[in-house]
C-alpha positions in Angstrom: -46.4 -7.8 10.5 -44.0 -10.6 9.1 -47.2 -11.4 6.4 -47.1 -7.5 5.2 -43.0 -7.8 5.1 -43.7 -10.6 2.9 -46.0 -9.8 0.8 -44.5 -6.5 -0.2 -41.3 -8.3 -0.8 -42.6 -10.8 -3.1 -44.2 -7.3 -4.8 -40.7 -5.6 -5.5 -39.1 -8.9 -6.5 -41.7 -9.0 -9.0 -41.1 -5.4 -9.8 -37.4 -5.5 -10.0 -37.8 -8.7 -12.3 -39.2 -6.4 -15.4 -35.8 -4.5 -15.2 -34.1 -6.9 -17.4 -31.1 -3.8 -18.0 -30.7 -3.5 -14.3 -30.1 -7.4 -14.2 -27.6 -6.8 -16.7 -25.9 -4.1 -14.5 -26.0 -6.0 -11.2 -25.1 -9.5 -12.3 -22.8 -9.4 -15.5 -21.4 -6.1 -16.0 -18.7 -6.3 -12.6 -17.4 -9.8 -14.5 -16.8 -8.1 -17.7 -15.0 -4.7 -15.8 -13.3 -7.8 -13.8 -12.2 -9.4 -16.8 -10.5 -6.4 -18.5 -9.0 -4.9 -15.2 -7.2 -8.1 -14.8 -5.8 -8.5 -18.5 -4.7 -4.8 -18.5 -3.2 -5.1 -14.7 -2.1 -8.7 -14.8 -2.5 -11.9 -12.6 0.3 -11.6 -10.4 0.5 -11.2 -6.7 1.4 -7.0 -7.1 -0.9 -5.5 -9.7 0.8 -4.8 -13.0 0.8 -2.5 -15.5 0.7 -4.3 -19.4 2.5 -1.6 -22.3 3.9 -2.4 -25.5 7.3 -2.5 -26.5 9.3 -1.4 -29.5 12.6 -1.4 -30.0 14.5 0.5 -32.5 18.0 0.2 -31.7 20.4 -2.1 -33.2 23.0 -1.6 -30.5 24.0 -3.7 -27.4 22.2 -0.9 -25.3 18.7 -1.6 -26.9 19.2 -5.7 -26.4 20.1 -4.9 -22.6 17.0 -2.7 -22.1 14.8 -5.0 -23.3 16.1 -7.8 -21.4 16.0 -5.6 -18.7 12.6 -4.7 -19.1 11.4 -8.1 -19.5 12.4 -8.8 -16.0 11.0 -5.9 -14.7 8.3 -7.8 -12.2 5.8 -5.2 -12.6 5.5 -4.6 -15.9 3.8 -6.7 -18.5 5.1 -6.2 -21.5 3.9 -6.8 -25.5 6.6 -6.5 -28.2 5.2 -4.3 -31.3 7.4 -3.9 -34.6 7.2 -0.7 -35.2 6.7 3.2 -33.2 3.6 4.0 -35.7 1.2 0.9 -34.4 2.1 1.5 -30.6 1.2 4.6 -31.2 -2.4 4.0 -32.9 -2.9 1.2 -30.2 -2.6 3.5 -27.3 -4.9 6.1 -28.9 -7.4 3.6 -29.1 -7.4 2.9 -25.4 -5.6 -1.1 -25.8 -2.9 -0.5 -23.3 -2.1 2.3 -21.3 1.3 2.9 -22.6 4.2 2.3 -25.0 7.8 1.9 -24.1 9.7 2.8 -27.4 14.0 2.2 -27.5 14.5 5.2 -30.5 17.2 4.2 -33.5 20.7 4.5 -32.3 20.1 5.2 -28.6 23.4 2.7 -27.8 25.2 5.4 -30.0 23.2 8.6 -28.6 24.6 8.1 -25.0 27.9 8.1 -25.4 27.4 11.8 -26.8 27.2 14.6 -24.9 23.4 15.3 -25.6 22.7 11.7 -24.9 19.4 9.2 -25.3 16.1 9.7 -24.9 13.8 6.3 -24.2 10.5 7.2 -25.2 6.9 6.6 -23.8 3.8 7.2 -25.5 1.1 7.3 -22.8 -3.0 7.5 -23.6 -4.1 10.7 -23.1 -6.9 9.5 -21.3 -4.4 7.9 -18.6 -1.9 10.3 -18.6 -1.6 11.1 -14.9 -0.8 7.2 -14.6 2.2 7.7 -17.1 4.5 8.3 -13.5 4.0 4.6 -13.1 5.8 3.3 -16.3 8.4 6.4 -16.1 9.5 5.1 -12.6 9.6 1.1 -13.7 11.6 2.2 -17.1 14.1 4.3 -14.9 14.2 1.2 -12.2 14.7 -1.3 -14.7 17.5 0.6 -16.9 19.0 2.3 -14.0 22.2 -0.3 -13.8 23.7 -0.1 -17.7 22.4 3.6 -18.0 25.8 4.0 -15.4 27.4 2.1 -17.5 26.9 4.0 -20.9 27.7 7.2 -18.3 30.8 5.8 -17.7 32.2 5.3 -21.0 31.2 8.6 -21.9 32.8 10.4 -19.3 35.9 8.3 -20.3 35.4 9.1 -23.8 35.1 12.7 -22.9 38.6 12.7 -21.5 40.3 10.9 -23.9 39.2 12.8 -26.3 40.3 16.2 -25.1 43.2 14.6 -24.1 45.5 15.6 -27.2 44.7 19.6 -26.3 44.9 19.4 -22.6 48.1 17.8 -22.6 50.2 19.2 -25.8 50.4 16.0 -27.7 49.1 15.1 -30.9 47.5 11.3 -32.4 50.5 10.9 -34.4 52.9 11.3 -31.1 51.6 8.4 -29.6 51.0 7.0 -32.6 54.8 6.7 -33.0 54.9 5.4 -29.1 53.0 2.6 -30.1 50.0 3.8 -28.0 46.5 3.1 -29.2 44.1 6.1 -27.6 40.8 3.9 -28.3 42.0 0.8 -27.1 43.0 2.5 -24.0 39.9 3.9 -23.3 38.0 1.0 -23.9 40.2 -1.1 -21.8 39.8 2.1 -19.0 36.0 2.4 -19.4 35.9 -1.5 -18.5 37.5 -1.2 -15.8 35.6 1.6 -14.3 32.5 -0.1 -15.1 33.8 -3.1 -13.5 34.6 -1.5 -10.5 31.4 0.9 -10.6 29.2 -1.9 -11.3 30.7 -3.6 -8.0 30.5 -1.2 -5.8 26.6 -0.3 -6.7 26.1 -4.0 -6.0 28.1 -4.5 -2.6 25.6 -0.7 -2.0 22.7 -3.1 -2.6 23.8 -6.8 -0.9 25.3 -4.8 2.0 23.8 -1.3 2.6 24.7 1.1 5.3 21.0 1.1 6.2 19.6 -1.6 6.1 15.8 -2.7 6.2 14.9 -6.3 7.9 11.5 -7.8 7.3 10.2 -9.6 9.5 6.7 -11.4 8.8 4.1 -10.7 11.8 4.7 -13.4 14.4 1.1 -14.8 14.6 1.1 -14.9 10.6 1.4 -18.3 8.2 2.9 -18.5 5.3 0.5 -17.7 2.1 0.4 -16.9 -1.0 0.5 -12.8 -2.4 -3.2 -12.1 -2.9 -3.5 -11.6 -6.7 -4.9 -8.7 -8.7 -8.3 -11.0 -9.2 -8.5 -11.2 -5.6 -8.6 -7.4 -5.1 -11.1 -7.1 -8.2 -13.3 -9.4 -7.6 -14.7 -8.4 -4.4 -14.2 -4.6 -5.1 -16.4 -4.8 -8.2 -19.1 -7.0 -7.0 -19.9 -4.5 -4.3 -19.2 -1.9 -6.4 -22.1 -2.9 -9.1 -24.1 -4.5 -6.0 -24.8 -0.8 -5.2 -26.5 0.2 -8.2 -29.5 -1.5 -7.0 -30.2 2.1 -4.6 -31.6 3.5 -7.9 -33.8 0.9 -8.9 -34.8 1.5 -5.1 -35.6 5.3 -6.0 -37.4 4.8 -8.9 -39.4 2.3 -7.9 -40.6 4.2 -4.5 -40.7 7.8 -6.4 -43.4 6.4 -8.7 -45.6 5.0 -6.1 -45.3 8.3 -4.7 -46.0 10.3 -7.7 -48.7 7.8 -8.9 -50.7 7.5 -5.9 -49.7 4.0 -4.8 -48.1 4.8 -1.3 -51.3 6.6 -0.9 -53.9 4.2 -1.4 -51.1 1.3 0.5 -51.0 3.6 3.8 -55.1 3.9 3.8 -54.5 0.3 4.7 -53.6 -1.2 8.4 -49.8 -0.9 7.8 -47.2 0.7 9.7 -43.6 2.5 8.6 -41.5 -0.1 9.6 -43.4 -3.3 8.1 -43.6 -1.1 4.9 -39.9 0.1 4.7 -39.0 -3.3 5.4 -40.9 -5.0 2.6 -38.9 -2.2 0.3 -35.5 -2.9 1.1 -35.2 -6.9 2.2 -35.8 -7.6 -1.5 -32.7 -5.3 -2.4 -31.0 -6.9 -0.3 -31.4 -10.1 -1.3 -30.8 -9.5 -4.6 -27.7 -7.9 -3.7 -26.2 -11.6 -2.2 -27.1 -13.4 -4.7 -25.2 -11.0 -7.3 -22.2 -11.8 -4.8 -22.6 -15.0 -4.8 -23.3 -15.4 -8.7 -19.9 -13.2 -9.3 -17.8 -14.8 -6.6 -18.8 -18.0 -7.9 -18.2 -17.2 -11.3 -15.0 -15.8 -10.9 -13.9 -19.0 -9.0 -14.2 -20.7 -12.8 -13.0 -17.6 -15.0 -10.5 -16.2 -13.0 -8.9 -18.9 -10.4 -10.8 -16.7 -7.7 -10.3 -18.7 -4.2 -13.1 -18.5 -1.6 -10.9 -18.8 2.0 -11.5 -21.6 3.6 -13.9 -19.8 6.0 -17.5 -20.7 4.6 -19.3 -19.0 7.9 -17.5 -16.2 7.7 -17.9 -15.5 3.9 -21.4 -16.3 4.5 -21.9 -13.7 7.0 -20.5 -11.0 5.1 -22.4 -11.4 2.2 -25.8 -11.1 4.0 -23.9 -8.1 5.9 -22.9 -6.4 2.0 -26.8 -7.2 1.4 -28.2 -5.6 4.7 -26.0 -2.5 4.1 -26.9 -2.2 0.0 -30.6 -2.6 1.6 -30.2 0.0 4.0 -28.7 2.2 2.7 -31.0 2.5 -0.5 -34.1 3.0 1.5 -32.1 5.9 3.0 -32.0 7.6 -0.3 -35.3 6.6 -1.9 -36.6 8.5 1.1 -34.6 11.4 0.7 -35.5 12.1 -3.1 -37.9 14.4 -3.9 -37.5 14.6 -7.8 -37.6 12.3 -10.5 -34.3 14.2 -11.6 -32.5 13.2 -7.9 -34.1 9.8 -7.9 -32.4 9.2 -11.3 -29.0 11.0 -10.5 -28.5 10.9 -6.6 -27.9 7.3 -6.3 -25.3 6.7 -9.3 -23.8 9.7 -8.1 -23.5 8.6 -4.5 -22.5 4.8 -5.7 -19.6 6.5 -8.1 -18.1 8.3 -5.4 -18.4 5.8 -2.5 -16.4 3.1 -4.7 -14.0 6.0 -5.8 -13.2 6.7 -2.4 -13.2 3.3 -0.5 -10.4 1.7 -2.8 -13.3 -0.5 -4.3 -12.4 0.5 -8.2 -8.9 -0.1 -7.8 -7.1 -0.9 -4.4 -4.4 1.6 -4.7 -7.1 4.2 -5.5 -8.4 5.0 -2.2 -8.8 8.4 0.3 -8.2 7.3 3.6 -10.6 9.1 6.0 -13.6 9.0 3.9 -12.9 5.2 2.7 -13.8 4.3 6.4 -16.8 6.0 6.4 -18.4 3.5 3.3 -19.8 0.1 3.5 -17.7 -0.5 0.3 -14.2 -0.5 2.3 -15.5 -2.7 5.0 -17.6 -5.4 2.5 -14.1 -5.2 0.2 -11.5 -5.5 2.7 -13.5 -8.0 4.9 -13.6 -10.3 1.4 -10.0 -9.9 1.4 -9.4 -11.3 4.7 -11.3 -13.9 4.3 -10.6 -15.1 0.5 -6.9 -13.7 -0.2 -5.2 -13.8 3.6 -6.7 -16.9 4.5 -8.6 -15.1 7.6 -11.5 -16.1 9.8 -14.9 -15.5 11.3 -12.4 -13.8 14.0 -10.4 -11.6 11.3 -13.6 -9.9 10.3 -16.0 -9.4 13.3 -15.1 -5.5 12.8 -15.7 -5.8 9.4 -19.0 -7.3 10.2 -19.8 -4.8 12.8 -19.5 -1.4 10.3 -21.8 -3.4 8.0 -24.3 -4.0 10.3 -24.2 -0.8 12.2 -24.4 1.2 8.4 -27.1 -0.8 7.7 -29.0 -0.5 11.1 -28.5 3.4 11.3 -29.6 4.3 7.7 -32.6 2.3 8.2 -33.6 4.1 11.1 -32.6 7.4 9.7 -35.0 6.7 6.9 -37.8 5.4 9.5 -37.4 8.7 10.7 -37.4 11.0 8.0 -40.2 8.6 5.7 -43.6 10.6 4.9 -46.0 7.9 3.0 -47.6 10.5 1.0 
């Protein structure tokens, strides 16, 4: 039995060799969609979102936004000279947004129709354009009460001649200066506005204590590489389930399975032989990315060797497993071409593997993806151990034990 494993794993390794594009897709592709997730998000411990800046504003108001912006932690921010080549750069896909300060905004809010901060948002990405409006408000939020201020005392002082009976040249011969007075009153509100916000903020009437978990050391916030890193390598590693179809549709199709079965060899040996190679060839293109993002990205391993160890060979068992399933379900050259990118697109959708605030919880549970991504996690970014991801290591196996069978089950050789 171990000889036929062997022999027909040696085949498919030989077969999967002469698909040089799937090699491509497997091994250097997730480094690439690594490479430009990170510069667009960022290399900081929270993911960030990179938009251009312009500013067209002349005023104080436009030089305290942009400083403002700047120190906005989440946003990553490019400086552009003018509105027209933000514009063509976020049509062409280069950032995700633009943050444009419009001509005169320092004068605009002090009028009753007030500013407007623009942001020009791909329309590819558009539903993401929630994410820089709530930054942009966040960051702006303290001298937009300011600017509110003034106006309001503007307002007043300038309908102050009507409401009270008096004209500029009655005070004028009292000596009082209406301007200076309401720039001397609009400071002080916005002294004593701007002091109360901030005692609101050092001393709140709710407050919210954190308290780090009691059995937790200190560590670093994982970075956006270490979220990407292991979410795209299991991502691509699951591509390999339609190189599985092909390959087991056209010995079915072409008579192979036919004239392997008239020889002494049972189910199990055979669907074995099938999927060990896939899964082999899944850990090494975890071990080739993880090892090359170590020297691209600053990627740290853990300091768990054993326990990274086992999970990979758990990612492979599960890749392994859970392609046989599916070349044995396919009945078509049509499914065996469609069925497994589909399936592979909507697992990593779903499991938080693309992105790790893009994630349905319920059905991420029920991939491999969540378990292989978040088990990496735990091992690489929060400094876990073996310990950390035995449950992890558990859904892995168990996916890749019960799809097995289920294909043992429901295989027909010919």
């Amino acid at each position: 039995m171990l000889r036929q494993i062997w022999a027909l794993t040696r085949k498919e390794i030989k077969v999967a060799a002469e698909y040089r594009g799937q090699w491509l897709l497997v091994f250097l592709t997730p480094l690439i969609f690594i490479a430009v997730m990170g510069a667009t998000f960022g290399n900081t411990g929270a993911p960030t979102v990179a938009v251009y800046l312009v500013n067209e504003d002349e005023g104080r108001l436009g030089r305290q936004i942009v400083s403002a912006l700047r120190d906005e932690p989440t946003l990553a921010l490019e400086m552009l000279d003018s509105r027209t080549e933000a514009d063509r750069r976020v049509g062409e896909g280069q950032r995700m947004a633009a943050i444009v300060i419009p001509a005169g905004l320092s004068e605009a809010v002090l009028t009753d129709a007030g500013g407007v901060i623009e942001v020009i948002v791909d329309p590819a990405r558009e539903q993401s354009a929630g994410i820089v409006l709530g930054q942009v408000q966040a960051a702006t939020a303290p001298m937009l009460i300011d600017a509110e201020v003034e106006r309001a005392v503007r307002t007043v002082f300038n309908t102050a001649p009507e409401t009270f009976g008096f004209t500029d040249e009655d005070l004028a011969s009292l000596g009082v200066d209406l301007e200076a007075v309401a720039k001397f009153l609009a400071a002080a509100i916005n002294g004593v506005v701007s002091s109360q916000v901030q005692d609101a903020i050092d001393d709140p009437l709710v407050r919210i204590d954190l308290r780090p978990a009691s059995d937790a050391a200190p560590r670093q916030a994982p970075t956006i590489f270490d979220y990407l890193t292991p979410g795209y390598s299991v991502f691509f590693a699951f591509f390999l389930m339609g190189l599985m179809a092909e390959t087991i549709y056209e010995e079915r199709v072409g008579g192979a399975l036919r004239r392997i079965f008239s020889l002494p060899i049972r189910r199990m040996p055979f669907l074995l032989g099938k999927a060990l190679p896939y899964s082999l060839i899944a850990m090494l293109q975890v071990v080739i990315v993880f090892g090359a993002s170590t020297l691209l990205f600053d990627y740290d391993l853990g300091s768990a060797p054993l326990a990274l160890a086992l999970l990979v060979v758990a990612t492979g068992l599960a890749v392994g497993g859970l392609g046989i399933l599916v070349s044995v379900l396919v009945r078509s050259e049509g499914q065996a071409n469609s069925v497994p990118t589909l399936l592979t697109l909507v697992m990593a959708a779903v499991s938080g593997a693309l992105f790790p605030s893009i994630q349905v919880p319920g059905l991420a549970q029920a991939t491999p993806h969540y378990w292989a991504v978040q088990g990496f996690l735990r091992i690489t970014a929060l400094g876990g151990d073996l310990t950390d991801v035995l449950p992890n290591l558990a859904a892995l196996l168990a996916i890749a034990l019960v799809t097995f069978m289920i294909a043992l089950w429901r295989f027909r050789g010919v």
